[in-house]
N, C-alpha and C positions, 0 to 999 in steps of 0.2 A: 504494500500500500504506500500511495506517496504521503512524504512528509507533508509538503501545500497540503492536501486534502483532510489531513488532522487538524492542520493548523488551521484551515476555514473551517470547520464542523466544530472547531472549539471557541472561534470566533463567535458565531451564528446559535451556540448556546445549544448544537444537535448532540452533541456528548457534554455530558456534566457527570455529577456526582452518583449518580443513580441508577448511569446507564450499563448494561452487564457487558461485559467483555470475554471470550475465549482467546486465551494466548496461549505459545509456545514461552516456559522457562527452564533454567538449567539449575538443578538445585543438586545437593551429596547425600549418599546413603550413612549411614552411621560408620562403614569402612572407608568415607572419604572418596567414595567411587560417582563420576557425575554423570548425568544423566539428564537425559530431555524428559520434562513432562510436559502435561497439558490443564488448565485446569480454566474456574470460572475465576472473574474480577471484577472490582468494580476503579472505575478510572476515580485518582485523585490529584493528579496535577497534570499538567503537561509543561515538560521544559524548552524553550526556545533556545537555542543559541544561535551563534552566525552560522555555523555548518548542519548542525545535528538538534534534530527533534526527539527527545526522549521524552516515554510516557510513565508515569509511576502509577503503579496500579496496588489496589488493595485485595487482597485474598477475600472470595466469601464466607470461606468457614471458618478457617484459621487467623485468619487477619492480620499475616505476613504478607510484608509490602516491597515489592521487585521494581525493577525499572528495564524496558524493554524500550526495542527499536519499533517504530510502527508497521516493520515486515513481518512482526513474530505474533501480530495481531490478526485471528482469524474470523473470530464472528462478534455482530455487534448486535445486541438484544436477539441475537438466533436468526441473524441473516447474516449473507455473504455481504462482505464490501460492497460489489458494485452495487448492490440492489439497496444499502443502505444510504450508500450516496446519492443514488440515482431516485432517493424518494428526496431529497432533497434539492433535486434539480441543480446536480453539480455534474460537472467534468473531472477527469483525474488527475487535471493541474492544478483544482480549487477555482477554477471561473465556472460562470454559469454555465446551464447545459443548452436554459431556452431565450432567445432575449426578444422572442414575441409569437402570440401563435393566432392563425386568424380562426376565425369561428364564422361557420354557416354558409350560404352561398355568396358566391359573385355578384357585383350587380351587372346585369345586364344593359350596356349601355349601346 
C-alpha cells in the first residue's frame, strides 16, 4: 500500500482510533527464534517523516503496541485496500479518483 494513501485517509479522518487493522509482525518465541505473524489492531498514531510513513498500531487482545510499514498492512475493517480506498473515492497516489460525474441524459439540442 502507498504511503500518500495513509497519509490522505488519515488526513480525511477514514482511519482513526477505532478502525481494525490486519497486519503482518515479526515478534520471538520464548527461544529467541522470530517469526512472522498475523494478527488484529487497532491504529494509534501514524508517523510522518521526510522519507518514511510508519504506523503504530495497538494489539486487540493483548494490547502490545508495534510499528509497521504501510506494506505489512493487509485489511482494513475486513476489506482489501483497494476496495477500502476506493469507497473513498481515492486513487493510489492519495488524489481523487472522480472530479465530476454527469447524471441523466443529454440535452438534445
Amino acid at each position: 500500500m502507498s504511503p500518500h494513501v495513509i497519509e490522505t485517509l488519515w488526513d480525511i479522518q477514514a482511519l482513526d482510533t477505532s478502525t481494525i487493522v490486519k497486519a503482518h509482525y515479526t515478534s520471538r518465541d520464548r527461544h529467541g527464534i522470530e517469526f512472522v505473524s498475523l494478527d488484529d489492531f487497532y491504529i494509534k498514531d501514524i508517523n510522518i517523516t521526510d522519507q518514511t510513513i510508519c504506523v503504530i498500531l495497538k494489539n486487540c487482545r493483548q494490547g502490545f503496541e508495534i510499528t509497521v510499514t504501510p506494506g505489512d498492512l493487509l485489511l482494513f475493517d475486513g476489506m482489501q485496500p483497494e476496495r477500502f480506498v476506493s469507497v473513498y473515492n481515492l486513487n493510489w497516489d492519495g488524489s481523487n479518483k472522480y472530479t465530476g460525474k454527469k447524471r441523466g441524459r443529454k440535452r438534445k439540442d
